[in-house]
Each structure stands twice: as structure tokens, then as C-alpha cells.
C-alpha positions in Angstrom: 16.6 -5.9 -27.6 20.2 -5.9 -27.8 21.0 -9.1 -30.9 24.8 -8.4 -30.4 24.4 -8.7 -26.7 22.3 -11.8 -26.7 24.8 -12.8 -29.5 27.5 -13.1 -27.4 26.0 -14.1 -24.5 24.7 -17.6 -26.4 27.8 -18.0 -28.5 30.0 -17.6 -24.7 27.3 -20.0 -23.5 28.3 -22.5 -26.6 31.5 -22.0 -26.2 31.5 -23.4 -22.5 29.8 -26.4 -23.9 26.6 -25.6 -22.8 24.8 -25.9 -26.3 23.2 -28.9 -25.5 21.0 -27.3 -22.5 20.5 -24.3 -24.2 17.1 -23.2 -25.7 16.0 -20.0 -27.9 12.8 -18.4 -28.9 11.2 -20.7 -31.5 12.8 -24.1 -30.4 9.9 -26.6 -28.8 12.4 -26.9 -25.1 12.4 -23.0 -25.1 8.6 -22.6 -25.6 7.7 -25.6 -22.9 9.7 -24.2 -20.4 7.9 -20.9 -20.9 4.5 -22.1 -20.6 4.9 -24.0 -17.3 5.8 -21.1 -15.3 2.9 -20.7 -12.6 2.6 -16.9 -12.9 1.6 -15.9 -15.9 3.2 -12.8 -15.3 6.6 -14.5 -15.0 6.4 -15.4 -19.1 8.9 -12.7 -20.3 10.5 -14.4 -23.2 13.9 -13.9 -22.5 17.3 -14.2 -24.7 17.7 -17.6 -24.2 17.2 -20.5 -21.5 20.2 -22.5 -20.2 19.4 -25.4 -18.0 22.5 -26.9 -15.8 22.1 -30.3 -15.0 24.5 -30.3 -12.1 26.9 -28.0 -10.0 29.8 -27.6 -12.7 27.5 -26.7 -15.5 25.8 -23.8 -13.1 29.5 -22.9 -12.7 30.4 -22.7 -16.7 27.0 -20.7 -17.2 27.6 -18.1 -14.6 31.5 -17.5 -16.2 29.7 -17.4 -19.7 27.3 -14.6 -18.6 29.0 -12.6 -16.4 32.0 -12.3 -18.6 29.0 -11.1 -21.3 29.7 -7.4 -20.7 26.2 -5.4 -19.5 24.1 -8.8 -19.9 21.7 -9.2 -16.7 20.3 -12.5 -16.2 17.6 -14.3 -13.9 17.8 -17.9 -11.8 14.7 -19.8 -11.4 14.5 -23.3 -9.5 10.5 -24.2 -8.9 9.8 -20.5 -10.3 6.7 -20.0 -8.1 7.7 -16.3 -6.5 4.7 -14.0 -7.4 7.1 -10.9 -7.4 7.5 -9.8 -10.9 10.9 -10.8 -12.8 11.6 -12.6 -9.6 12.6 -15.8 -12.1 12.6 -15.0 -15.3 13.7 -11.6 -17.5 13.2 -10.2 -20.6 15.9 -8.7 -21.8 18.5 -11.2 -20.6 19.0 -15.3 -20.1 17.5 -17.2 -17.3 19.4 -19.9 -15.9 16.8 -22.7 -15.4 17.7 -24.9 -12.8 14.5 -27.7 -13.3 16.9 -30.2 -14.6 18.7 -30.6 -11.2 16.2 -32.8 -9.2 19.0 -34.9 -7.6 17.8 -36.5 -4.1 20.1 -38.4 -1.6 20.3 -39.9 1.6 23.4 -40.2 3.6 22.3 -43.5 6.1 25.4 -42.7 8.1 25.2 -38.6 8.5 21.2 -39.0 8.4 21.3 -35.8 5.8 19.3 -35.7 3.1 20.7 -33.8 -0.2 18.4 -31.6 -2.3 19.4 -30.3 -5.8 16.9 -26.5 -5.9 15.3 -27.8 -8.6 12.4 -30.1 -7.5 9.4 -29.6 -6.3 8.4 -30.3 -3.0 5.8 -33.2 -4.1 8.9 -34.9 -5.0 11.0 -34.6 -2.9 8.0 -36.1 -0.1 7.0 -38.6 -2.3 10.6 -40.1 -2.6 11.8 -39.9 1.2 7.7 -40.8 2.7 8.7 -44.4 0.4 12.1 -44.4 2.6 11.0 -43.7 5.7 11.8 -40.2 5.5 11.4 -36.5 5.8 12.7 -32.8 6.1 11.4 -29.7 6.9 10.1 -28.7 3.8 7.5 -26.8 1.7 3.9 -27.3 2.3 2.6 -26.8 -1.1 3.0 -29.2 -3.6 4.4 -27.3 -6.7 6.9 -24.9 -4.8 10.3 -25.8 -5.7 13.1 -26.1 -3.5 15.6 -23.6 -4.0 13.9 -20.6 -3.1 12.0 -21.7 -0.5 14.8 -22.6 1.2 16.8 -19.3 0.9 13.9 -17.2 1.8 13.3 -19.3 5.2 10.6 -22.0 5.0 7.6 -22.3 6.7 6.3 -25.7 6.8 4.5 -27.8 9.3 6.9 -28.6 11.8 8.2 -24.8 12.5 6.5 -24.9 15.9 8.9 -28.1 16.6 12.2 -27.7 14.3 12.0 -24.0 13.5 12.5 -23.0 10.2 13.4 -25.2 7.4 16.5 -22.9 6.8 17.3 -24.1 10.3 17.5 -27.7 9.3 20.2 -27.1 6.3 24.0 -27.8 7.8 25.9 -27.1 4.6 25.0 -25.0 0.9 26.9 -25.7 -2.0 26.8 -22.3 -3.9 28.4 -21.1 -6.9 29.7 -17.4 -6.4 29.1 -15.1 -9.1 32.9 -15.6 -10.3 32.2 -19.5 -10.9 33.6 -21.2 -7.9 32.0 -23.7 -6.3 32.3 -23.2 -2.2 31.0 -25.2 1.0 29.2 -23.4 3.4 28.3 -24.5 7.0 29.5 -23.8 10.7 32.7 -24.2 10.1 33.7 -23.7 6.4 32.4 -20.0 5.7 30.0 -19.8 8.3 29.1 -15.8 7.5 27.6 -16.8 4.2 25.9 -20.0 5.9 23.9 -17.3 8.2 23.4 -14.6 5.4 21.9 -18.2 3.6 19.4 -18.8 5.7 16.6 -16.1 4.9 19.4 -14.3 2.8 17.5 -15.3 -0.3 19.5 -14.9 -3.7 21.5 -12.4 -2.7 25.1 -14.4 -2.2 24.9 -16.9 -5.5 23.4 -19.7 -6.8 22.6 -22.5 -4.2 23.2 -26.0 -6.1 23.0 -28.4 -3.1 20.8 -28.3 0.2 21.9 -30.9 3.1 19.8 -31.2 5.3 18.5 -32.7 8.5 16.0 -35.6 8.1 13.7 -37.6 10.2 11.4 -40.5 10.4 8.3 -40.1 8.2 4.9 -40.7 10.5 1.7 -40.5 9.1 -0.5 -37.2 10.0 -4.1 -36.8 10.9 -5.4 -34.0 8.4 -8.8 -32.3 7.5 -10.2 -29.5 6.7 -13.8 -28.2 8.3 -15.5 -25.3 6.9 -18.0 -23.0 8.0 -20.1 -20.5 7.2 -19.1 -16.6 7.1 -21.8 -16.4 10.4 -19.0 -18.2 12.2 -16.5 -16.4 11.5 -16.0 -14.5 15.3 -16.3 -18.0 17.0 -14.0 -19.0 14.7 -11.5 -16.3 15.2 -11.8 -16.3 19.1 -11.3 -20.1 18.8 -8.2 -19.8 16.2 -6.4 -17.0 18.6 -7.2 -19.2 21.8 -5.2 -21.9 19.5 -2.4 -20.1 18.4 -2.0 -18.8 22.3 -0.6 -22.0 23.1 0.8 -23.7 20.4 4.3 -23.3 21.7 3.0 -25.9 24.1 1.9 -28.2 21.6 4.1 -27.9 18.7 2.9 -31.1 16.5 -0.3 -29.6 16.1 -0.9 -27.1 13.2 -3.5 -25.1 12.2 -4.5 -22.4 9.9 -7.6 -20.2 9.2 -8.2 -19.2 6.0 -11.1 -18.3 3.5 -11.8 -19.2 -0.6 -14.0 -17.4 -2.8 -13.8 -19.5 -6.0 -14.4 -18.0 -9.6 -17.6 -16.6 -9.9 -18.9 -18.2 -6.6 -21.4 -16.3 -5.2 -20.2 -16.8 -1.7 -17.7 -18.4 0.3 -16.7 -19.9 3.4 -14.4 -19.7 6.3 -12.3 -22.4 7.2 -9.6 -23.7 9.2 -7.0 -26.5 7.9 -5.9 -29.0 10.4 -2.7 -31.4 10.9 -1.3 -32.8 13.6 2.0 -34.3 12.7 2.1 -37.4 14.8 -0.9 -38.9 13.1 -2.4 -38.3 16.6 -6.5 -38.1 15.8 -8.3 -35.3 17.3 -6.1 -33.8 19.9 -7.0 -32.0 23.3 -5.8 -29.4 22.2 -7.5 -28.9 19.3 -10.4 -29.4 21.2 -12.2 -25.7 21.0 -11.4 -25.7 17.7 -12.9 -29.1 16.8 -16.1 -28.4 18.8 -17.3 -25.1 17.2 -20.9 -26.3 16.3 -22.7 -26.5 12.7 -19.6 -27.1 10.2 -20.5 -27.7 6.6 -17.8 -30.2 5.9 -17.1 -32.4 9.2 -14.5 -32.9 11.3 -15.1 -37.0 11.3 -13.9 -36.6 7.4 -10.5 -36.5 8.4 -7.7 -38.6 7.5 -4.7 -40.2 8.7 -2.9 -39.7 5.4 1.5 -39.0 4.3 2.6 -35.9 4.2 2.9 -36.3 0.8 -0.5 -36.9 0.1 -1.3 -33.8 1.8 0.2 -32.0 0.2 -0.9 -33.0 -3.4 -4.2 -32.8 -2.0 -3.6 -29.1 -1.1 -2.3 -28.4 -4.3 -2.8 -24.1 -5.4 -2.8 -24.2 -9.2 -3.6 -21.1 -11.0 -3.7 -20.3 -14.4 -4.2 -16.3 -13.8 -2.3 -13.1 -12.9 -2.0 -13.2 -9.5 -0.8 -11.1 -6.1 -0.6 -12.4 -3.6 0.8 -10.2 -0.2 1.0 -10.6 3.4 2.0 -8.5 6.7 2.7 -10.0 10.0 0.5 -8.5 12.9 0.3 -9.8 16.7 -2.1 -12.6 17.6 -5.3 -10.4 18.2 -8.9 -11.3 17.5 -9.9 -7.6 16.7 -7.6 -7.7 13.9 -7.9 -10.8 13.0 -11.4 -10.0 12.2 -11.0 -6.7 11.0 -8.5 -8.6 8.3 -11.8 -10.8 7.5 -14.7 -8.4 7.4 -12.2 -6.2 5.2 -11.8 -9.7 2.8 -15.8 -9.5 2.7 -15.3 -5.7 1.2 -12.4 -6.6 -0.6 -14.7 -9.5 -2.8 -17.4 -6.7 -2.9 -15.5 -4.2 -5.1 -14.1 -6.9 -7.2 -17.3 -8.3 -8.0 -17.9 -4.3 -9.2 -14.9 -4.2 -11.3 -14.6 -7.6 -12.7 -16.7 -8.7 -16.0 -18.5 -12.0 -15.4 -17.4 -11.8 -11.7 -14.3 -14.0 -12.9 -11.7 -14.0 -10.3 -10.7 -16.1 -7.3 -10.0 -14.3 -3.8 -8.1 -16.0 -0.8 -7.2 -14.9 2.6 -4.9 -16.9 5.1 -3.9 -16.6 8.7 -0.9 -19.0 10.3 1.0 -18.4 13.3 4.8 -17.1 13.5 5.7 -17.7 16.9 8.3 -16.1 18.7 9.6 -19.0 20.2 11.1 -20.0 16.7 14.0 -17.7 17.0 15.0 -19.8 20.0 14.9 -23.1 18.3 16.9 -21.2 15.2 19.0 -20.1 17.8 19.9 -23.7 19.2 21.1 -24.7 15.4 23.4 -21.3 14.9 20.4 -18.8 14.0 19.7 -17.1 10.9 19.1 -13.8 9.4 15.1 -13.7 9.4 15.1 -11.7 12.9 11.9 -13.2 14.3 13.6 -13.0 17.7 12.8 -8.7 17.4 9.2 -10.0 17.3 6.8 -8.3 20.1 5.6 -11.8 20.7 3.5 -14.3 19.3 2.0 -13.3 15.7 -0.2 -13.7 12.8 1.0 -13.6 9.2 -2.1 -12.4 7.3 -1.8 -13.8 3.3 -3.8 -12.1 0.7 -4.3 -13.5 -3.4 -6.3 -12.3 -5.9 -6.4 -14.2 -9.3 -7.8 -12.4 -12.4 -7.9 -12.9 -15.6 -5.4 -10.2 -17.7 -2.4 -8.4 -16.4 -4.2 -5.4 -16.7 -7.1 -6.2 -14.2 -4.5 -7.5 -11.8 -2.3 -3.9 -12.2 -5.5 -2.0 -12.1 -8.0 -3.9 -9.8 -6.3 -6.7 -8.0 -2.9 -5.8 -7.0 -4.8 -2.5 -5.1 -7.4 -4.3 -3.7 -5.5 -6.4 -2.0 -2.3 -3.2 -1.3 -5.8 -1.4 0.2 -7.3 -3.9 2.3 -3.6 -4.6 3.9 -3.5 -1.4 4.6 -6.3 -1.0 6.5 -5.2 -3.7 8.9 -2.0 -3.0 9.6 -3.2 0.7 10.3 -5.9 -0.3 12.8 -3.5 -2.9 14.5 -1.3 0.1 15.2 -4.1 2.0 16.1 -4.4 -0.4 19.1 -0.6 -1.4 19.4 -1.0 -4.8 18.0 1.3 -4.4 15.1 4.8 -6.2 13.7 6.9 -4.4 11.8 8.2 -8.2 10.2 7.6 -9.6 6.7 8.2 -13.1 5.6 10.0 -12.5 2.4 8.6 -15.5 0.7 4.9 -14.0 0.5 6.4 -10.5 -0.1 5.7 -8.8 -3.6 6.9 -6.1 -5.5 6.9 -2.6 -3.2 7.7 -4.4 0.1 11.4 -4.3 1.4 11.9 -7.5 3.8 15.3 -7.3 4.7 14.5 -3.9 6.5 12.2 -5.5 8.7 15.4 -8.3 9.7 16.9 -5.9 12.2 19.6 -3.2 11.7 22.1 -6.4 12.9 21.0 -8.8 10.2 21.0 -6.3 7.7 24.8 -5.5 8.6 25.7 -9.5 8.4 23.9 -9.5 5.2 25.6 -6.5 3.6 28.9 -7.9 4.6 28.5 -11.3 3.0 27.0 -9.7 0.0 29.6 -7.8 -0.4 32.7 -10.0 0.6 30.9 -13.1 -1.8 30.1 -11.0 -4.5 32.4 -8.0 -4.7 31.3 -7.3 -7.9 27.6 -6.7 -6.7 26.7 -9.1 -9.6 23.5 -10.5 -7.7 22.9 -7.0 -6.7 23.0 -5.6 -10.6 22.9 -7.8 -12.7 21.0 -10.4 -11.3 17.5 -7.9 -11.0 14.8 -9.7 -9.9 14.1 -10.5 -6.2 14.5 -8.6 -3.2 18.6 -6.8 -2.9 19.9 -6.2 0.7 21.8 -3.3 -0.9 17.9 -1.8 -0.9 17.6 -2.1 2.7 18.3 0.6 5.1 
């Protein structure tokens, strides 16, 4: 640890009259906001934490630390990106950005304004008891900011594209400490390189965005047994075939092996976003005999209570990874009997069989890029897609950094592997990763397209000539990495 660089980079910090958001090892703020990061692997004790409560105070930090000679720093909104140092550092200040939960409705534009810093829970919770929505999150605890920049998939992709798609203007502090619009028409490079561009550009303070009427949705989930799992898969694939066709509907397969569960079950997550119960066509999925939680347990419920009912805690070192493969059932069972080998060699190397396992298939249809592309596109490239696809989630949870280094973060490398190498075996793969499920190792920007990375590259480096969110901003994923 450098004590004359973090010196100076607090006393700058003070000196911009910041002192009263600022927090250091051994102050109560400092150790709270440490213990509610969500990966445990994210508590790196840094420097100091500053928290901005609005735009002009993320502006006065940004001057502080960048004219700090050699300090790097880290920005963290909701702070739920698995990738290591993605939101916090060690050897630096994090610029917390929890404080700016801000949430307003324009009646007369029909935008809704987001500060990064809430979570989505809040942010439904609010607009459901208005009569409102956005495309948002569909997680409870996933903050704002960074789902946003990375591209968004949420529950209405199949009928408003990407949640990036929705935004019409950023307000982003540069890494000189201006404050600029961005949007169609006032710098409408870094608008595009914004959406999927991830924190590569500068620190996004304000998100306006579309909104629309808040209906109730019909929501379940039915579960099966692993026996099931090749109905299930035929069933799911059938599904996903022609949901372009029926874009309120939304489904997604998945399974959950709990800690120390002996066994687990397959199951698929329904919604239909128009509150409409049972719909044809989830018909063939509704039907597929001998559930063990029923399909006449489903609710009409707000998407906010959905969503806190789907809630993904964890209080463990977790990886989770993903790859992107066509809509196939061969593979989609070969990604499911490889899960069943997967919990087999973790039950081997894990005392007391404490860990928790997930897998989780959802659709990325093709047809997204051309919604995207009615709203001004973005950088995420989905349009290169062979067609209709799968992304394939995997998470393991243990219980020490070490057995996720040494056990978990393999096991789950090893059984992607092995998928995406027999759905090339049979032409069936997509070179595409969403860069919100990505982890350390993967590269998504050089799976945008070689014209997406050029856009990006350019506004990098016309917004941030100084490469500071290439350099001194190190965690996350840099388009100066791709090729």
C-alpha cells in the first residue's frame, strides 16, 4: 500500500468538499458498505469510499482522483458483477454511487429518470404504485447502473428489445469532470458505444428512459423431476421456436441444487406479461405430465412482486458464466446431463457437500437486433447472430475463495467447455456473449463484431483521451482488450 498516495488522494477528495461522503478503513459507514457487497469476493478493502449523492459531486470526485497522480480507482452502483474487482479495488478508492436512488417521472415526455444507484426492487416498487414501468432488471437486488450499460435482459426483450434500447438520453461524467448529454442528437457516437458499451466512456449518473403502463403478470414456476428433463427440453426448444410470435410470453428453463440437497430438480419459470393466464402458447409447455409443483399455483401478481419473490441471495464465493449457443435440443441437453456431472465431482471435492449449483437457459432472439434497430441500435451485435439462440448460465456457490479458485470456477470453465465444443461439433454454435453474465477470462466486446468494436474504440478514445477508464479504472471488461 502506497499511505502517501492514498494520502493525497483523500486530502484532494476533502479538499473538493467531499469529506462528508467520505469513509476509511475503521469508520462504521466504511465497514457497512463493505459488508453488503453480494460477492464476497468483491470485499477488497480499498483506500477509502466516497459516495456522490448527485451528478456534481460524481464530477468533484472524478477531478480529485484523476488529478491524484498513479491512483486507480473503481465505480460501483448495485455492485452485483461477479467478475473480480469489477466494483470494488484494493489498492485504490471506490466511488460508491448507492446514495443516488433518485426516481422521476416526466407526465409530459412519459420518461422515467433513474439515478445507477438503486436497485431494481425499487425502482418497480415505486413506478408499479404509479402506474408504471420500464424495461428493467429481472432480479431484485441488481442495481441499475450496470445493468443498463452492459444491455439488459428483462422480460419484455421479446417485445421492446433490450432495456439499453429504451434509454433516449445518459447523463455521464467524462473522466475530466464534465458533465455531457448523450442521445440522438447531442453526442449520439457515445449514446450507441452506451448501450452495451459498459463502463468504458465514464460514469453514467442519469438514465431516461421509456416507460409504460404497469399490468399485472401471470407467473409460476413448475418443477419436475430430472426424468423429465428431455420432454422438457424438446418442449422448451418448441417454445423458444416461436416466441418471436408471441413476445409477452416468457419462459426459462433452469435447474437448482440447493446446499447439501441430495438431488434436484428441473424446472421452467413462467410469465406472461399481460397477466394473460395460461396461454396457447404455452400450451406444450403447460401440459407436460407429472409436475411436482403445479401449474394451477400460479399467480397473477406485479412485476415487482416477482421479482422479490425471485430474489438470488448468496452469501458465498460465487462464478457464475455463460455462452450463447443456437436453439438445439442436443445441446440443450448435453448442457444438462453435463450439470448432472458437474454436481457429481463437486459433491467429491466439497467437505459436507456444502455448495449450491445452478444452470439456466433463456432465449436471445435474433429478432431483437431489429427492434434495437427501430430505436437507433446499439453496440451488442446480436444482429451477427446465426439465428435464434440459447444463453446457457452457469453458478456455483462455495464456501471459501479458495474452493471457488480451485473447484468451482473450473467446474463450471470445464463443463462450458464441453458444450460449446459439441455444439460446434454439429454447427450449432454462437460466437456471442452477453457481457453482463461474463467473468474473468472472457472478452465480450470481441464477440460485438469487428464494426461495433471500431464504434467502441472511437468513442473510447475521443471521450476519454486519456484512456483513464481504460487504466486507471481496472476492473470490468476494456474495449482496448478487444481485437
Amino acid at each position: 500500500m502506497s499511505s502517501s498516495l492514498a494520502q493525497s488522494a483523500i486530502a484532494k477528495l476533502k479538499e473538493a468538499g467531499l469529506g462528508d461522503v467520505l469513509h476509511v478503513p475503521g469508520e462504521q459507514a466504511y465497514q457497512a458498505k463493505e459488508a453488503s457487497l453480494i460477492p464476497l469476493s468483491q470485499k477488497l478493502g480499498p483506500w477509502a469510499i466516497v459516495q456522490p449523492r448527485n451528478t456534481e459531486e460524481v464530477s468533484k470526485a472524478v477531478k480529485a482522483l484523476v488529478s491524484t497522480e498513479g491512483l486507480q480507482f473503481a465505480v460501483r452502483s448495485g455492485g452485483h458483477m461477479w467478475v473480480d474487482n469489477s466494483n470494488n479495488i484494493k489498492e485504490g478508492v471506490t466511488i460508491d454511487l448507492t446514495l443516488m436512488t433518485k426516481r422521476t417521472y416526466d407526465p409530459k415526455t412519459k420518461l422515467v429518470s433513474l439515478e445507477p444507484g438503486s436497485r431494481w426492487k425499487d425502482v418497480y416498487r415505486e413506478l408499479v404504485d404509479q402506474g408504471l414501468l420500464v424495461v428493467g432488471g429481472r432480479e431484485a437486488e441488481v442495481g441499475v447502473g450496470g445493468f443498463l450499460i452492459g444491455g439488459g435482459l428483462s422480460f419484455f426483450n421479446s417485445s421492446k428489445g433490450w432495456s439499453c434500447d429504451t434509454i433516449v438520453n445518459f447523463e455521464v461524467v467524462l473522466a475530466d469532470g464534465s458533465i455531457v448529454q448523450a442521445n440522438k442528437t447531442t453526442n449520439p457516437d457515445l449514446f450507441l458505444a452506451l448501450k452495451g458499451g459498459s463502463a468504458n466512456f465514464g460514469i453514467v449518473t442519469r438514465f431516461d428512459m421509456e416507460s409504460m403502463e404497469s399490468k399485472n403478470i401471470w407467473c409460476g414456476t413448475a418443477a419436475y423431476p430430472k426424468s423429465a428433463t428431455g420432454q422438457l427440453v424438446d418442449a422448451y426448444v418448441d417454445f423458444t421456436n416461436n416466441l418471436s410470435h408471441t413476445p409477452d410470453d416468457y419462459v426459462f428453463l433452469y435447474a437448482f441444487r440447493g446446499a447439501k440437497e441430495e438431488d434436484y430438480a428441473i424446472s421452467l419459470n413462467f410469465s406472461n406479461m399481460n397477466g394473460v393466464a395460461n396461454p396457447e402458447p404455452l400450451r406444450g409447455l403447460l401440459e407436460i405430465p407429472n409436475p411436482i409443483s403445479k401449474p394451477e399455483d400460479f399467480k397473477v401478481k406485479t412485476l415487482y412482486t416477482k421479482l422479490t419473490d425471485y430474489a438470488v441471495p448468496s452469501a458465498n464465493y460465487t462464478n457464475w458464466e455463460a455462452i450463447t449457443v443456437q436453439v438445439d435440443a442436443s445441446v440443450t441437453n448435453k448442457a444438462f446431463a453435463e450439470f448432472d456431472i458437474l454436481i457429481e465431482k463437486l459433491r467429491k471435492a466439497i467437505p459436507d457437500n456444502d455448495f449450491i449449483a445452478r444452470i439456466v437457459v433463456q432465449p436471445i432472439l435474433k429478432s431483437w437486433a431489429d427492434i434495437s434497430a427501430s430505436k437507433g441500435g446499439n453496440v451488442l451485435g446480436i444482429e451477427n447472430l446465426p439465428g435464434d439462440c440459447l444463453n446457457i448460465l452457469v453458478g456455483v456457490e462455495v464456501p471459501s475463495l479458495e474452493l471457488r479458485e480451485q473447484v468451482g470456477r473450473p467446474a463450471v470453465k470445464a463443463l462450458l467447455n464441453t458444450v460449446k465444443s459439441f455444439a460446434k461439433s454439429i454447427n450449432k454454435d454462437a460466437d456471442w456473449l452477453y457481457l453482463n453474465y461474463c467473468t474473468d477470462g472472457q472478452e465480450p466486446f470481441a464477440t460485438y463484431g469487428a464494426e461495433n468494436v471500431k464504434k467502441l474504440k472511437a468513442a473510447a478514445a475521443k471521450y476519454d483521451p486519456n484512456r483513464v477508464f481504460q487504466e486507471r479504472v481496472p476492473g470490468g471488461f476494456k474495449i482496448s482488450k478487444a481485437q
